[in-house]
C-alpha positions as a Markdown table, in Angstrom:
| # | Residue | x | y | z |
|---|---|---|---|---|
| 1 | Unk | 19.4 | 39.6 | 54.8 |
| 2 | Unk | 21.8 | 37.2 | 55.5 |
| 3 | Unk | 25.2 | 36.7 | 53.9 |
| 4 | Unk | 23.8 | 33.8 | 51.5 |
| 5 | Unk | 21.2 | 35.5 | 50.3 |
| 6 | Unk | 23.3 | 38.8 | 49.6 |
| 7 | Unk | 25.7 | 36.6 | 47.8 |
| 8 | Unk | 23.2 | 35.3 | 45.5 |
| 9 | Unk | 21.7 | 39.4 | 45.0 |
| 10 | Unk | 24.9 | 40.4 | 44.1 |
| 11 | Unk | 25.6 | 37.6 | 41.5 |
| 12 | Unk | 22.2 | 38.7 | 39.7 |
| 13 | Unk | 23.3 | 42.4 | 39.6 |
| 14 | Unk | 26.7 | 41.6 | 38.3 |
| 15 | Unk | 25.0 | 39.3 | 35.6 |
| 16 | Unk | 22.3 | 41.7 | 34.8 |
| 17 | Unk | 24.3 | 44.8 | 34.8 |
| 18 | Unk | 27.8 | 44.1 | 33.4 |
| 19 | Unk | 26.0 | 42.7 | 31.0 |
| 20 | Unk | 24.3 | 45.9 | 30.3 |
| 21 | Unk | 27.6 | 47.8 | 30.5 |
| 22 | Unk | 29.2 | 47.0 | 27.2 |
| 23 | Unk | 25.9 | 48.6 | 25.0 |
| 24 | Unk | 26.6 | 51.7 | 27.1 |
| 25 | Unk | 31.0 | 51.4 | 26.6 |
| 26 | Unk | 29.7 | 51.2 | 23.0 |
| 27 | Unk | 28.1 | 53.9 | 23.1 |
| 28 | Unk | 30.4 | 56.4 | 25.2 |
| 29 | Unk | 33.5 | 55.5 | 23.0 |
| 30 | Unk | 31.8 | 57.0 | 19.9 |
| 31 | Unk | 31.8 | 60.3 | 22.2 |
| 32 | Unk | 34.4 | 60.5 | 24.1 |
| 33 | Unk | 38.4 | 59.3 | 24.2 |
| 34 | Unk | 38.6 | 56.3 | 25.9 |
| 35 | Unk | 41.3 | 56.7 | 28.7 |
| 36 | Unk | 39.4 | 59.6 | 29.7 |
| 37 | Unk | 36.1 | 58.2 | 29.6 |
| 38 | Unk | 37.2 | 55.1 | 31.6 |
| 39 | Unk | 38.9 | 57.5 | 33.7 |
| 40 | Unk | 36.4 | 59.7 | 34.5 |
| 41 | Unk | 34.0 | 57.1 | 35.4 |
| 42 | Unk | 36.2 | 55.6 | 38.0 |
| 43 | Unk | 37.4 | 58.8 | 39.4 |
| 44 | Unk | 33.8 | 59.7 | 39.9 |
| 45 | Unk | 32.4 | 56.6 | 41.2 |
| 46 | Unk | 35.7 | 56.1 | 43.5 |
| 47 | Unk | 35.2 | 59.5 | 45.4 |
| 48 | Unk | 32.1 | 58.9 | 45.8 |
| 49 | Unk | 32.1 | 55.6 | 47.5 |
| 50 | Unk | 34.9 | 56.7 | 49.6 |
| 51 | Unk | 32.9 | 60.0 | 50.6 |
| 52 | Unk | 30.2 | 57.4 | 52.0 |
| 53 | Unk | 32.5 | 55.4 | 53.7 |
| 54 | Unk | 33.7 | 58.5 | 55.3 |
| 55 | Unk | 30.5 | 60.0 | 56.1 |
| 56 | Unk | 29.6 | 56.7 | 57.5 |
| 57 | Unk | 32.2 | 56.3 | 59.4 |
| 58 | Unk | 33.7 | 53.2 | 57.8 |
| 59 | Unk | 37.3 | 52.0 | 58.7 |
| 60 | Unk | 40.1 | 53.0 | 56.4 |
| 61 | Unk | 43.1 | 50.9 | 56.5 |
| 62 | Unk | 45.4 | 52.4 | 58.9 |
| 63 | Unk | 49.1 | 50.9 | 56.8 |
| 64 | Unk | 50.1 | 53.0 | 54.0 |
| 65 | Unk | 51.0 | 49.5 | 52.5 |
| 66 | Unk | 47.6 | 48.5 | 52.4 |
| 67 | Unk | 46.3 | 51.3 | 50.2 |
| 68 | Unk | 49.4 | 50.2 | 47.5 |
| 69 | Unk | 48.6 | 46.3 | 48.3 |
| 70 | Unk | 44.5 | 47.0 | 47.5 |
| 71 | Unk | 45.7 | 49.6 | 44.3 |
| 72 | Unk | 47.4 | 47.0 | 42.6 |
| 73 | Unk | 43.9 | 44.9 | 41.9 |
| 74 | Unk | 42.0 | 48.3 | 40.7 |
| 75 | Unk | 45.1 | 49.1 | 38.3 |
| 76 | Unk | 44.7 | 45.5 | 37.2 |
| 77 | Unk | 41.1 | 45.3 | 37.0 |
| 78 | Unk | 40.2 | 49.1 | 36.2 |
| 79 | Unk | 43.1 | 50.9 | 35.0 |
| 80 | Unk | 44.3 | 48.0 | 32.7 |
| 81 | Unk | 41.5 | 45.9 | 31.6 |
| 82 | Unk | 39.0 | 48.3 | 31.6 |
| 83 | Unk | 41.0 | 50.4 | 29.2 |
| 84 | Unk | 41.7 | 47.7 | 27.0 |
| 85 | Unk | 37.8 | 47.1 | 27.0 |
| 86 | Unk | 37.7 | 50.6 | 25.9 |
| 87 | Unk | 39.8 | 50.8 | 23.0 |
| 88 | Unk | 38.7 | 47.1 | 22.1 |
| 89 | Unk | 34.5 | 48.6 | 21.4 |
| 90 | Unk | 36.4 | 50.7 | 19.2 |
| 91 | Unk | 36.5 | 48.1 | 16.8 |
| 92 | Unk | 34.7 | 45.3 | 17.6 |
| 93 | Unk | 30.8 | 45.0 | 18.6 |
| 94 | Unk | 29.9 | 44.9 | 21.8 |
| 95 | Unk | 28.3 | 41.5 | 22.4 |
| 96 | Unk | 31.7 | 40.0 | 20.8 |
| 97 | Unk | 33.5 | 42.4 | 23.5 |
| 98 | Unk | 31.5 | 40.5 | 26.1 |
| 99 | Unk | 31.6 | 36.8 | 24.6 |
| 100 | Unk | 35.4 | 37.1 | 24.6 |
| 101 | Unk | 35.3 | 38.2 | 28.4 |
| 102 | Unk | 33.6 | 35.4 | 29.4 |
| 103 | Unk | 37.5 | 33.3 | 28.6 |
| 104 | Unk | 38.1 | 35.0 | 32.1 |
| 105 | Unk | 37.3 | 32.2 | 34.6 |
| 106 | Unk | 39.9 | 30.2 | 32.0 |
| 107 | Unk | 42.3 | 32.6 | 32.5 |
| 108 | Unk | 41.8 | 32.1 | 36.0 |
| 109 | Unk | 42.5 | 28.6 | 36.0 |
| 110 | Unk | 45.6 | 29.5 | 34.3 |
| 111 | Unk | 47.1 | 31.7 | 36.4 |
| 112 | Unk | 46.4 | 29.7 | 39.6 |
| 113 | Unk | 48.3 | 27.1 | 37.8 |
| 114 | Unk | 51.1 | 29.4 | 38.4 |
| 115 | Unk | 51.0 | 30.4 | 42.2 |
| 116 | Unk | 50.9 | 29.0 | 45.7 |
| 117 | Unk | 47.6 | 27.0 | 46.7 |
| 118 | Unk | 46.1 | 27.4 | 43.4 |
| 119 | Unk | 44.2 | 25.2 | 42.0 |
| 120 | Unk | 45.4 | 22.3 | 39.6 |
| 121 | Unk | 43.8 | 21.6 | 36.1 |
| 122 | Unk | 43.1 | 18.1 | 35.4 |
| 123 | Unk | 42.3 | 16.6 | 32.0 |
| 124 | Unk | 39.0 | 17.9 | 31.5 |
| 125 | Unk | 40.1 | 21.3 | 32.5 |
| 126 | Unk | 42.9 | 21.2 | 30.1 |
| 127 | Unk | 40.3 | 19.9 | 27.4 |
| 128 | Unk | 37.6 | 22.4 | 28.4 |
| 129 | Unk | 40.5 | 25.3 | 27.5 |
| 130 | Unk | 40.9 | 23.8 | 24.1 |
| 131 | Unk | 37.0 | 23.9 | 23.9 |
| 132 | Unk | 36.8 | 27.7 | 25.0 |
| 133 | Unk | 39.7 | 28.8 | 22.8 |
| 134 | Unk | 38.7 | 27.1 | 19.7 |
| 135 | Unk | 35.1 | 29.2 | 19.8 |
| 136 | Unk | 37.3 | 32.4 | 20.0 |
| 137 | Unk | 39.4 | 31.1 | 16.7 |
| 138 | Unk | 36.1 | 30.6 | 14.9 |
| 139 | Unk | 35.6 | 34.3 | 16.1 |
| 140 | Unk | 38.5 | 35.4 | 15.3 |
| 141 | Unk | 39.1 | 33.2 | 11.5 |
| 142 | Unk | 37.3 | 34.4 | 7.6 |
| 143 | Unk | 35.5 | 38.1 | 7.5 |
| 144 | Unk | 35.7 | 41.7 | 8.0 |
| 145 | Unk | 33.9 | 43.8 | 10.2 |
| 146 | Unk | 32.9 | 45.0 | 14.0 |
| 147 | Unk | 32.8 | 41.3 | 14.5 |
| 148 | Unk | 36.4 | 39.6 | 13.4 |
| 149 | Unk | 38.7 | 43.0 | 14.2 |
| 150 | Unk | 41.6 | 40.6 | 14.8 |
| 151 | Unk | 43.1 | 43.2 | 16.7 |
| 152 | Unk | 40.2 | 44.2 | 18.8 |
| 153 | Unk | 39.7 | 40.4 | 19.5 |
| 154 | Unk | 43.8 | 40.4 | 21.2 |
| 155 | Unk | 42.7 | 43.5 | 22.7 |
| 156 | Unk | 40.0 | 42.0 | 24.6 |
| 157 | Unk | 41.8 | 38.6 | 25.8 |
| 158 | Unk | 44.3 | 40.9 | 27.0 |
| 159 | Unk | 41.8 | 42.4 | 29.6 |
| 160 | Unk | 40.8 | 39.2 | 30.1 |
| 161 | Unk | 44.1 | 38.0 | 31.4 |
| 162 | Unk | 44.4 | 41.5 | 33.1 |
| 163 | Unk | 41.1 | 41.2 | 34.9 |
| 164 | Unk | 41.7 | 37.4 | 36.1 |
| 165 | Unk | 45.0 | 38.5 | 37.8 |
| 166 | Unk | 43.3 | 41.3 | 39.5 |
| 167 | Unk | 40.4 | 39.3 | 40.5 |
| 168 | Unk | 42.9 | 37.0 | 42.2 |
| 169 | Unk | 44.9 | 39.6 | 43.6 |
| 170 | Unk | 42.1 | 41.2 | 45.1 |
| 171 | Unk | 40.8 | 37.8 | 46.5 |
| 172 | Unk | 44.0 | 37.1 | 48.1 |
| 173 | Unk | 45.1 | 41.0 | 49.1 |
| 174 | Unk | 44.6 | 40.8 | 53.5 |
| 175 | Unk | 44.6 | 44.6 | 53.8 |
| 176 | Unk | 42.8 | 46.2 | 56.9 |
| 177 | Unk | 39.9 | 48.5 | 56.8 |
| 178 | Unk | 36.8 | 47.8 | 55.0 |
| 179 | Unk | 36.0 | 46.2 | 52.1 |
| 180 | Unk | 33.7 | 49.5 | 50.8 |
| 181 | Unk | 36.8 | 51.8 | 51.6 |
| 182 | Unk | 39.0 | 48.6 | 49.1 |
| 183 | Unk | 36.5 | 49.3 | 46.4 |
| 184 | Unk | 36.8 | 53.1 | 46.3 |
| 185 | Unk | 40.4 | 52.5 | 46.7 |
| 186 | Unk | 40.7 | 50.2 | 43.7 |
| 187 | Unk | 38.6 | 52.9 | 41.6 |
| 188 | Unk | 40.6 | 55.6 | 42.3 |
| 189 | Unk | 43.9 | 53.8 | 41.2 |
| 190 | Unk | 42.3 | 52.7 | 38.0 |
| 191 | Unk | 40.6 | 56.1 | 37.4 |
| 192 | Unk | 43.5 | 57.9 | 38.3 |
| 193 | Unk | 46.1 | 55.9 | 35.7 |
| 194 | Unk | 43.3 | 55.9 | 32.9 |
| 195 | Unk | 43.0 | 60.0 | 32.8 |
| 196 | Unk | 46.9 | 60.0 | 33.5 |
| 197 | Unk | 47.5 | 58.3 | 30.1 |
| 198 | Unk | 44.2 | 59.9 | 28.7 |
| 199 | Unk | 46.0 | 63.0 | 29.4 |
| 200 | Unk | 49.6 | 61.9 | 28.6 |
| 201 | Unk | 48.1 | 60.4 | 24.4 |
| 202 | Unk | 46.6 | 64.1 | 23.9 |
| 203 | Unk | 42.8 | 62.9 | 24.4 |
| 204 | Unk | 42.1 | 66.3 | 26.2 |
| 205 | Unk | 42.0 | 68.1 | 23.0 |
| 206 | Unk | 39.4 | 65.0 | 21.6 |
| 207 | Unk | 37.2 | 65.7 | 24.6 |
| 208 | Unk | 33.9 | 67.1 | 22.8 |
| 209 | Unk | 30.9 | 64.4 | 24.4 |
| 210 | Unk | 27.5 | 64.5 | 23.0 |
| 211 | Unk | 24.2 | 64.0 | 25.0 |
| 212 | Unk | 24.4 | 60.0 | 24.5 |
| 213 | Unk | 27.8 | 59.6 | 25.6 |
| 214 | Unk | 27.2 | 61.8 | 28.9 |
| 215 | Unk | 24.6 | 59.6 | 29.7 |
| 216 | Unk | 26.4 | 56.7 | 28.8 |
| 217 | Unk | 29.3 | 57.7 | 31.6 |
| 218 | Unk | 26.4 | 58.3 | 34.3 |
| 219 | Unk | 25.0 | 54.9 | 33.8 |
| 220 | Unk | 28.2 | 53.2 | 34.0 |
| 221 | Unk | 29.0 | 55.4 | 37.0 |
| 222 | Unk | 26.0 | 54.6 | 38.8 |
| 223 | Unk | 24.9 | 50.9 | 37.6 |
| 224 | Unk | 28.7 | 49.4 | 36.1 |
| 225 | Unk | 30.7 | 50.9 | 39.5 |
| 226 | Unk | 28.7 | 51.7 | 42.3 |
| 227 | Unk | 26.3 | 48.8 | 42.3 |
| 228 | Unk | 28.0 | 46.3 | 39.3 |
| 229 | Unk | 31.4 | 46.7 | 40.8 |
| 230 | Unk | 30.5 | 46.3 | 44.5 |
| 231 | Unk | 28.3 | 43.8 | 44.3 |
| 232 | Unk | 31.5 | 42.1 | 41.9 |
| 233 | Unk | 33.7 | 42.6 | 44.9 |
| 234 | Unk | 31.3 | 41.6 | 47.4 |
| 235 | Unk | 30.8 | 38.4 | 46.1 |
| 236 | Unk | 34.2 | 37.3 | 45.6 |
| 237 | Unk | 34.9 | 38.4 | 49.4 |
| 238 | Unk | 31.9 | 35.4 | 50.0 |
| 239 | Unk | 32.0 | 32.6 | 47.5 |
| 240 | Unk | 34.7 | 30.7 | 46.1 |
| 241 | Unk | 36.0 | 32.5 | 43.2 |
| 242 | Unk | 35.5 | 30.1 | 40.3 |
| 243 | Unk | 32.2 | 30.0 | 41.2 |
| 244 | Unk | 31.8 | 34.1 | 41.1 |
| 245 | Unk | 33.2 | 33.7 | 38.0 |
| 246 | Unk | 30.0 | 32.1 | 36.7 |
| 247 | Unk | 29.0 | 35.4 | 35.8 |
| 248 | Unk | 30.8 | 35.3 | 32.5 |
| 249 | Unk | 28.3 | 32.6 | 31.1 |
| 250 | Unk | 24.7 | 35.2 | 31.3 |
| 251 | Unk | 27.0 | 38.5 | 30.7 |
| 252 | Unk | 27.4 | 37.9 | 26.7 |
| 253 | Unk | 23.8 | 36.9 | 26.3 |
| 254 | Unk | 22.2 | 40.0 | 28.5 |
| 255 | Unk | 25.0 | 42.0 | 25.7 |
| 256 | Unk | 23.9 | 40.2 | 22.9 |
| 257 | Unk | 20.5 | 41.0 | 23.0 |
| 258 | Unk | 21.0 | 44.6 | 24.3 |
| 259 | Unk | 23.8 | 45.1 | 21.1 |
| 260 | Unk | 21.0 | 43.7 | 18.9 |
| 261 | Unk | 17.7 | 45.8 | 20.3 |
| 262 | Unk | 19.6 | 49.1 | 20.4 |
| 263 | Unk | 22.7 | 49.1 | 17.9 |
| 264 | Unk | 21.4 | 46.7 | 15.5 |
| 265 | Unk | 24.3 | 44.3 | 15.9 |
| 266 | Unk | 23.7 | 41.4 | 14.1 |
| 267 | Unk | 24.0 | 37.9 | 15.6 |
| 268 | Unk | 25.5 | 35.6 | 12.9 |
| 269 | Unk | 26.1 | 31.7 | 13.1 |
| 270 | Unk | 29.3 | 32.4 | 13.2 |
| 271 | Unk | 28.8 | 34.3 | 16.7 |
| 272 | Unk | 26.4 | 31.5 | 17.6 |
| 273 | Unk | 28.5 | 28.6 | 17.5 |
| 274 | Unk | 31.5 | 30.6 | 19.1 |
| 275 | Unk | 29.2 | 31.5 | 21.5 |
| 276 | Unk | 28.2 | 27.7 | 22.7 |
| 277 | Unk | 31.8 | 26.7 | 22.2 |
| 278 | Unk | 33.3 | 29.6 | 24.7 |
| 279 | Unk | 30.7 | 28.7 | 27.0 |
| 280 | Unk | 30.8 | 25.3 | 26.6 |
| 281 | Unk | 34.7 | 25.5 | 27.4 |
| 282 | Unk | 34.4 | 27.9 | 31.1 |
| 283 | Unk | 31.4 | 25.4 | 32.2 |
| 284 | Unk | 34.1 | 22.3 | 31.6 |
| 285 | Unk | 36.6 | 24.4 | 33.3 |
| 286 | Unk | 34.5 | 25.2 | 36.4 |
| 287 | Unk | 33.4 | 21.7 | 36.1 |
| 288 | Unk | 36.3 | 19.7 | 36.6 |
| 289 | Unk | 37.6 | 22.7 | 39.3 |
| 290 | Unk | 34.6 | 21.7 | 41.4 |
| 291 | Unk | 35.3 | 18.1 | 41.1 |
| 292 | Unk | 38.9 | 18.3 | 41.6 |
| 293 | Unk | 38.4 | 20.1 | 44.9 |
| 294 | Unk | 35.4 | 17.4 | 45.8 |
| 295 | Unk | 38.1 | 14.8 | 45.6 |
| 296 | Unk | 40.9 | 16.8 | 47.6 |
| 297 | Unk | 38.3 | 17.1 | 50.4 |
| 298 | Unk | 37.2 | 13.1 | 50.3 |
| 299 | Unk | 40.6 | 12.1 | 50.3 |
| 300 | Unk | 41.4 | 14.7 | 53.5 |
| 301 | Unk | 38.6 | 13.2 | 54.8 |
């Protein structure tokens, strides 16, 4: 298979099954702590990625920088995001986790606004924004519930902004070794830092799981990490990253219907119309990226 087509193979898993990963974070944080149970999961899945890179003989970088250079994205991404994912599903349901993740690619316009040889945004992109934002201020505005948890809403944006800088970072990171051995590398740091402050709040003495949250932590393991999370990293290594970022449009819809088949979650107009307005915004966003980038090229040319 060549490297276009495993481009496009990994974009379906990471739409498919990230999707899928928020009914099952749901889930596990109604039976376990939440630093640990991120933590776990990305201890586990890190170790054994790295095992197979060993027992395949896979290059590991050989600077001690590198491994701190390549940690930094997985403490972004994993260790900071994720945990704030965590502690958001908490509150808020799990299709509105994932609606309000799809604001990353804006955040990623934001931040490359920001550092060297980033992108610009033009009009429209500045326009799309206010289009994006104003569906998560409908969210967010009138009503109580799993839906409108004003602070599990800020928690979420927060990882948002978190996992767009560590998408970046890991885009631009030029570490040696390969880019398995950066994966397992990046989950260790985030796994290790989650149980470290699972461990430092006292959630050792909360740690009682139940069937359903075991098997929660063993699907995100095994489908969220080890196949989600590689093919995520996989595909920024091989397309341009706003259009990796795509993702974000299918993920909220694979959630809402998974939150609405197995937790009952309702889907409300309300969540409707923020929906098409979030949605609406990151397309406008990517849009005017694509065509900004079309016109540097013609006028180069």
């Amino acid at each position: 298979m060549d490297s276009k087509n495993k481009g496009l193979l990994a974009y379906i898993l990471v739409c498919i099954l990230w999707g899928s990963t928020y009914l099952a974070i749901k889930i596990g944080v109604h039976s376990f702590p939440p630093f640990l149970f991120g933590g776990f999961r990305y201890l586990m899945a890190g170790s054994l990625i790295l095992l197979y890179g060993y027992i395949k003989k896979l290059e590991f970088p050989k600077d001690k920088k590198d491994y701190f250079k390549i940690s930094v994205a997985g403490l972004l991404m994993l260790g900071l995001s994720n945990s704030l994912i965590l502690i958001a599903e908490m509150r808020i349901n799990s299709s509105t986790a994932a609606l309000l993740v799809a604001t990353v690619p804006i955040f990623m316009a934001i931040i490359e606004q920001f550092i060297p040889g980033g992108s610009r945004i033009s009009l429209s992109g500045w326009i799309g924004m206010v289009v994006g934002f104003a569906g998560v201020g409908i969210l967010s505005l009138s009503g109580e519930g799993l839906d409108t948890d004003t602070i599990g809403i800020f928690f979420v944006l927060l990882a948002s902004l978190a996992w767009a800088a560590g998408s970046i970072c890991s885009k631009r990171t030029v570490a040696g070794g390969s880019i398995i051995i950066h994966i397992g590398v990046q989950m260790l740091a985030g796994g290790l830092a989650q149980t470290f402050m699972g461990i430092v709040t006292g959630e050792m003495s909360r740690l009682h799981p139940e069937a359903s949250g075991i098997w929660a932590l063993i699907y995100l393991i095994i489908f969220g990490s080890l196949i989600g999370y590689t093919s995520y990293i996989y595909l920024i290594s091989v397309w341009p990253i706003s259009k990796a970022g795509t993702y974000a449009y299918v993920n909220p819809i694979v959630a809402m219907i998974l939150g609405w088949l197995f937790l009952s979650e309702t889907v409300t107009l309300k969540m409707i119309i923020s929906t098409i307005l979030v949605l609406s915004g990151v397309i406008i966003v990517q849009r005017s990226k694509v065509v900004e980038k079309a016109a540097e090229k013609a006028m180069e040319a």
